[in-house]
C-alpha positions in Angstrom: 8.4 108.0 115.2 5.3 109.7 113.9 2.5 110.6 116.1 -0.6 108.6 116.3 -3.4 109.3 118.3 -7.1 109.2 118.0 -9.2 111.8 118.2 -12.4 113.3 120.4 -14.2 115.6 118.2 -16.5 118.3 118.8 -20.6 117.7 118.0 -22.3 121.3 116.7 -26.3 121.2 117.6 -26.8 124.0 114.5 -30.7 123.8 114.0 -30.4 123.3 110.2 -28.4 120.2 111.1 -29.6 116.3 110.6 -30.7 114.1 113.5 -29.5 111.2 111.5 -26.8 111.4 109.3 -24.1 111.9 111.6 -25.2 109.7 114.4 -25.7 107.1 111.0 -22.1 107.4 110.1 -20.0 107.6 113.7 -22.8 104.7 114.9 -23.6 107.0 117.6 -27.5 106.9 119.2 -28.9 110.3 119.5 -32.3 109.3 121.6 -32.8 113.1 121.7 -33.7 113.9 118.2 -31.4 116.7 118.5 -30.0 118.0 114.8 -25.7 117.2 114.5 -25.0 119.7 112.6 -21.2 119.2 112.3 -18.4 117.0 113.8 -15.0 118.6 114.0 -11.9 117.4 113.4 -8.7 120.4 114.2 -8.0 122.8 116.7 -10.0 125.6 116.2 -10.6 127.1 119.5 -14.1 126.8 119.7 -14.5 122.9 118.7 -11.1 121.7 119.1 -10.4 117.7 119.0 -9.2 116.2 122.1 -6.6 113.0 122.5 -5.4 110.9 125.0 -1.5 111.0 126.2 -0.2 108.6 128.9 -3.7 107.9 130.1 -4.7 112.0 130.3 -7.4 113.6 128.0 -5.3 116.7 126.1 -6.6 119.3 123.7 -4.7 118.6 120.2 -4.3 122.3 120.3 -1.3 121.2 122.7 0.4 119.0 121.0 0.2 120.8 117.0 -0.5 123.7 115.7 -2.8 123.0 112.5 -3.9 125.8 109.6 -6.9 123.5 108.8 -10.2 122.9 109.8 -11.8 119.4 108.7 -15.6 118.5 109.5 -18.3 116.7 108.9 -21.2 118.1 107.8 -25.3 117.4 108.0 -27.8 119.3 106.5 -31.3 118.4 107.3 -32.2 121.9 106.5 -30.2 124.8 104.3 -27.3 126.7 106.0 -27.9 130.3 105.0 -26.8 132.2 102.4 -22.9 133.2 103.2 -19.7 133.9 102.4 -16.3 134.0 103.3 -13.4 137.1 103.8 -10.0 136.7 102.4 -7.0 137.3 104.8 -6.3 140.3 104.4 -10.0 141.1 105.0 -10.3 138.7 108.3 -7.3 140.4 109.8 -8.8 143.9 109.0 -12.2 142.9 110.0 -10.7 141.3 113.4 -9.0 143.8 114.5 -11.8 146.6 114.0 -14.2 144.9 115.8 -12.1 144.0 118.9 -11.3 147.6 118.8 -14.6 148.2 119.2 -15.4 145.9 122.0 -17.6 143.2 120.2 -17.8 140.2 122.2 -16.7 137.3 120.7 -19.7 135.6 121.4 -21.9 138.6 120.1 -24.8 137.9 117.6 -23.6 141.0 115.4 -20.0 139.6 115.1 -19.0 139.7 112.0 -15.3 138.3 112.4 -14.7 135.6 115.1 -11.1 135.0 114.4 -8.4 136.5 111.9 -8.5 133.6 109.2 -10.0 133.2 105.8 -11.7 130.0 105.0 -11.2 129.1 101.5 -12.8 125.1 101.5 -13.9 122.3 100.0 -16.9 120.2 100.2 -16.7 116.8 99.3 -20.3 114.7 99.3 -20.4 111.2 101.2 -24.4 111.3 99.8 -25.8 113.4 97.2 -25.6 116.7 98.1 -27.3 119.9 97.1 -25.4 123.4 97.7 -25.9 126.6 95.8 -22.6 128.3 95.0 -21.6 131.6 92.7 -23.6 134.0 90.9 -25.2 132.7 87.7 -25.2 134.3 84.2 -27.3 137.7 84.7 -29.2 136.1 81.0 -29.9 133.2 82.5 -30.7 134.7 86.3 -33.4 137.4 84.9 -34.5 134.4 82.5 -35.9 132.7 85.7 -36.5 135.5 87.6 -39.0 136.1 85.0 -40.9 133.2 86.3 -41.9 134.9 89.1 -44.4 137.9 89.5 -43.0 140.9 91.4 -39.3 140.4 90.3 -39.6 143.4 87.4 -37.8 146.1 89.3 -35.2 143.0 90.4 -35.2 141.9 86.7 -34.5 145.6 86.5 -31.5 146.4 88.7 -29.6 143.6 87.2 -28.7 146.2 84.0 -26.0 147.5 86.5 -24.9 144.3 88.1 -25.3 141.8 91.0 -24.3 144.3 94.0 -27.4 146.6 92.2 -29.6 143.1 92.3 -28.5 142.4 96.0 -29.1 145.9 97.1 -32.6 146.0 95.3 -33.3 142.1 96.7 -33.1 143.1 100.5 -34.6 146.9 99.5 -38.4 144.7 98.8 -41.2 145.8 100.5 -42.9 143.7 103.2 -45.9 143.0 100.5 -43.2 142.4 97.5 -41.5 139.8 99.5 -45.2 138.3 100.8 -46.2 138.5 96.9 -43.0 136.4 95.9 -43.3 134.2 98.8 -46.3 133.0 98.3 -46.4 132.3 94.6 -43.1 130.5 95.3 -44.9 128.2 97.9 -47.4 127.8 95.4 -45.4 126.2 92.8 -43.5 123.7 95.3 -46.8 122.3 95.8 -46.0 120.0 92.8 -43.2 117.3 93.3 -42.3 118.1 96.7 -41.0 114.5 97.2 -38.5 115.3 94.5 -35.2 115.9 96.9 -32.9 116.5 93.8 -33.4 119.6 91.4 -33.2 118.7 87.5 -30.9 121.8 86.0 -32.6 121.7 82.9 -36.0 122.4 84.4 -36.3 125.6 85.1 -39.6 125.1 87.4 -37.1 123.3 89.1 -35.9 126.3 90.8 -38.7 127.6 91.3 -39.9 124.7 93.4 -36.8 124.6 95.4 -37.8 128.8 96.3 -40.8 127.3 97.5 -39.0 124.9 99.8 -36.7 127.7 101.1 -39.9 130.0 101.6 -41.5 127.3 103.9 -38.6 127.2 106.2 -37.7 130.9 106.1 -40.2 132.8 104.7 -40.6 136.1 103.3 -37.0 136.0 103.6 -35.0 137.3 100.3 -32.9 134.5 100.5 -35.6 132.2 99.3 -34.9 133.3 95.3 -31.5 132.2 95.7 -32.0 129.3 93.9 -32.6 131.7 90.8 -29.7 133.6 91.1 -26.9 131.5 92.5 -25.5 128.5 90.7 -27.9 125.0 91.9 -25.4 121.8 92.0 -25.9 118.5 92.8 -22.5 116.3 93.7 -23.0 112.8 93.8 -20.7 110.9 96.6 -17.0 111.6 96.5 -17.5 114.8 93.7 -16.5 118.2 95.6 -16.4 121.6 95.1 -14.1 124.1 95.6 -15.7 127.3 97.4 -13.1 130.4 97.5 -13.3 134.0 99.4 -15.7 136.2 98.5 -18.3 133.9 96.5 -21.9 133.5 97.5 -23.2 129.9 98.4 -25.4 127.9 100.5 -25.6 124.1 101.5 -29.2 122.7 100.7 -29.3 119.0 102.0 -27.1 115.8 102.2 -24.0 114.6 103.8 -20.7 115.9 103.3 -16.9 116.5 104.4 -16.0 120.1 104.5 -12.4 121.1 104.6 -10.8 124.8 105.1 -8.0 127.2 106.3 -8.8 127.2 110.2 -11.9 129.9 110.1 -15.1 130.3 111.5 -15.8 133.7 109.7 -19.2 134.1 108.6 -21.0 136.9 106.4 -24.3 136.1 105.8 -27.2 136.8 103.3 -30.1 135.1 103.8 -31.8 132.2 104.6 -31.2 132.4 108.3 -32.7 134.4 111.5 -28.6 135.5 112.4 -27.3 138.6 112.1 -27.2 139.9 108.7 -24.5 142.7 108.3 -25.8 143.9 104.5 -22.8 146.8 104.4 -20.1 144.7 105.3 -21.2 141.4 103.1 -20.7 143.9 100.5 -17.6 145.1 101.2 -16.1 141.2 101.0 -18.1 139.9 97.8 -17.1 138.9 94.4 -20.1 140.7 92.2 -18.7 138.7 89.2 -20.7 135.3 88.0 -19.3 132.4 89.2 -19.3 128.4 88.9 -17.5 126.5 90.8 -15.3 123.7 88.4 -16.9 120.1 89.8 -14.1 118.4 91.4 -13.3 114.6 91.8 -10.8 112.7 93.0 -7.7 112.6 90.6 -5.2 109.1 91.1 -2.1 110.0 92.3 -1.0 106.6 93.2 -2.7 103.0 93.5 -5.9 103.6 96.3 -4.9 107.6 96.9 -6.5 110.1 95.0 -6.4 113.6 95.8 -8.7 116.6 95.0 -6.9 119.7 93.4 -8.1 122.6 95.2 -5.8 125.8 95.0 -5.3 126.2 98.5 -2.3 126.4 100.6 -3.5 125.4 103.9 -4.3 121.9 103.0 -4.4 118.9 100.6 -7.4 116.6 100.6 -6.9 112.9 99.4 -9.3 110.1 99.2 -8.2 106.6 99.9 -9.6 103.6 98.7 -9.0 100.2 100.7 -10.3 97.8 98.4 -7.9 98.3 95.5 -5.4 95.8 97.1 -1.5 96.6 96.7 1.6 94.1 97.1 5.3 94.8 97.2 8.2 94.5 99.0 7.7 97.8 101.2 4.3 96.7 101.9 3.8 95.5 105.5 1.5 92.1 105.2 -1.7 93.0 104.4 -1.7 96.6 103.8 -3.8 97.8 101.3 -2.4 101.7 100.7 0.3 103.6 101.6 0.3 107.4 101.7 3.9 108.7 100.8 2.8 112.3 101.6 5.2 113.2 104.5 2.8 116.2 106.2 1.1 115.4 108.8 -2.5 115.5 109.0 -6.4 114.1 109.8 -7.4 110.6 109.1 -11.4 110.5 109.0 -13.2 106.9 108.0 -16.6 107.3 106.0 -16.8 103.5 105.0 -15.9 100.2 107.0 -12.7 100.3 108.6 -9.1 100.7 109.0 -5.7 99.6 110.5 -3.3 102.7 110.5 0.6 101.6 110.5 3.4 104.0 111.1 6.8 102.2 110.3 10.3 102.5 111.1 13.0 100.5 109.7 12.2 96.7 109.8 10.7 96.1 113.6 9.5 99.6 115.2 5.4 100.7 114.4 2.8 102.3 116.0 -0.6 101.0 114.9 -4.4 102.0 115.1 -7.5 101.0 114.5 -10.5 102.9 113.0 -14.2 102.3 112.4 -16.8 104.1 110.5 -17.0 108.0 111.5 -13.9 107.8 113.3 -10.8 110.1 112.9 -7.2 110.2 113.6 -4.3 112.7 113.6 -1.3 111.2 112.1 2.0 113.0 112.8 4.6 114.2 110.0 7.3 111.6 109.2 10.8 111.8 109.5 13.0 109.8 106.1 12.7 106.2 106.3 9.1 106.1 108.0 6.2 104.8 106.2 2.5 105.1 106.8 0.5 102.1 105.6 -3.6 101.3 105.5 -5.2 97.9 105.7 -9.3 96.8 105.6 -12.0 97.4 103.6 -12.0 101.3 104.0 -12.8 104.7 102.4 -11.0 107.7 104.1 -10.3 110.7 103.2 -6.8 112.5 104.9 -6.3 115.8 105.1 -2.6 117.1 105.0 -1.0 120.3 105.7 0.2 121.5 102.2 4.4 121.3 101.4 
């Protein structure tokens, strides 16, 4: 029968991370103060969930092998401006640098593993990222708002990689100049946490923000020339190799190929690597399609992200089912056979895995809680009964 275990997961202190919102959804006291950053769900080598078999604490590491990462994410603060290789990049990038002796745990590595990371971020609370290049019209349009942005303004005649370059090329004073009119005009409506897209002094308040936090830093106009979003809970979006983008604030669940490569751009005091960020960028505008949860049967809806490491559902335990396949009481049944992660945003769950008319494992899950549910064999069912919200992810067919 298919395997059902609980799982340990891994808590990341980031600094940008929340003191609140995870601790909030797992019911978990942090008396500390420290920031949760993430809570992860997988087996990626440097977070990887634990379980209990026959009374022993195991890495799930030993039990599957996994080509998804699944977490849950808290910004208090933004994540810096960052993107992503593809896989042929990674494995490139990988390999180079263990040839050259880089430390894993180095500040300056670039690649930590030979992965992509293609994901998608799904908000549990409304959520603020930055993701893709905007129109160059509508980007020197706002840049325009700002003094010191002409030779900027300029550089964008021969694309975004000329923008980039001239962005990190300012001066000490051009960036001070910039900063501080930037700071200047968050003074008004600072309370505001969401950004209204068809203000365009909007943006500019939300560079002010950034500048407070990391200033002088020429990730602080990103807000004027990446794409601002706001998802409300259980809208996603889909964030592929290669594309620019930054997390602002909120609470989310973030699911991708099993990667912790990193190229970053901004907005943080981490090793920036300008030559090879290049190298792996998409110079091309870009907005990420808004994503939410399609039905694909009664309480299961999924998220249609083109990715082949993973499928993302969400399901919904208060549409109630009945039927003769039903065990009594159960509210949803996922027919997907892959196996996968179980993790409970709202109240909570009974997991049944079924056999025939008599055999079943069960388990039960609260708030912030996760499971990894084996792959069933024919004639298995998996069933879920409460008042729940959960979102599974699968390993794709």
């Amino acid at each position: 029968m298919a395997e059902l275990y609980k799982l340990e997961n891994t808590i990341k202190h980031y600094g940008w991370g929340s003191p609140e919102m995870i601790p909030a959804l797992t019911g978990t006291a942090n008396p500390s103060g420290e920031p949760w950053a993430e809570l992860w769900m997988g087996i990626h080598p440097e977070g990887p969930s634990k379980i209990i078999v026959q009374g022993k604490t195991t890495p799930l590491s030993e039990l599957v092998e996994l080509p998804f990462l699944l977490k849950f994410l808290a910004a208090e603060t933004p994540l810096s401006v960052q993107a992503h290789p593809n896989l042929i990049q990674a494995r490139a990038g990988f390999e180079r640098e263990n040839k050259a002796g880089i430390a894993l745990s180095a500040p300056e590595r670039n690649y930590r593993d030979p992965n992509h990371k293609p994901e998608i971020v799904c908000a549990l609370t409304p959520f603020t990222a930055m993701a893709g290049f905007r129109e160059m019209a509508e980007t020197e349009q706002l840049l325009s708002m700002a003094p010191g942005t002409e030779r900027l303004i300029s550089s964008l005649k021969d694309g975004y990689e000329s923008f980039l370059s001239a962005l990190f090329g300012l001066s000490g004073e051009e960036r001070k100049k910039i900063n501080d009119f930037v700071c200047m005009a968050a003074s008004e409506n600072t309370d505001t946490a969401a950004v209204d897209k068809n203000n365009p002094q909007a943006f500019l308040r939300l560079c002010g923000k950034l500048a407070r936090i990391y200033p002088n830093d020429p990730g602080i106009l990103s807000p004027l020339y990446l794409n601002v979003i706001e998802l409300k809970p259980s809208e996603a979006i889909f964030i592929p190799a290669g594309i620019l983008h930054a997390y602002i604030h909120g609470l989310a669940l973030e699911c991708m190929a099993n990667s912790d490569n990193v190229l970053r751009g901004g907005l943080t005091p981490k090793h920036i690597d300008q030559k090879e960020l290049f190298s792996i960028l998409s110079f091309k505008p870009h907005k990420p399609e808004l994503l939410k949860p399609v039905p694909e049967s009664q309480g299961c809806y999924g998220f249609r992200a083109p990715c082949k490491e993973f499928t993302l559902c969400l399901l919904n335990g208060s549409e109630k089912l009945s039927g003769p396949e039903m065990p009594d009481g159960s509210n949803v049944e996922l027919k997907a056979p892959e196996m996968g992660i179980a993790a409970v945003t709202e109240g909570a769950v009974d997991i049944t895995v079924t056999s025939g008319k008599t055999g079943q494992k069960k388990l039960h899950l609260n708030r912030g809680e996760s499971a990894f549910i084996g792959r069933r064999e024919p004639g298995e069912g998996l069933f879920f009964s409460g008042e729940f919200a959960l979102f599974a992810a699968l390993t794709a067919e």
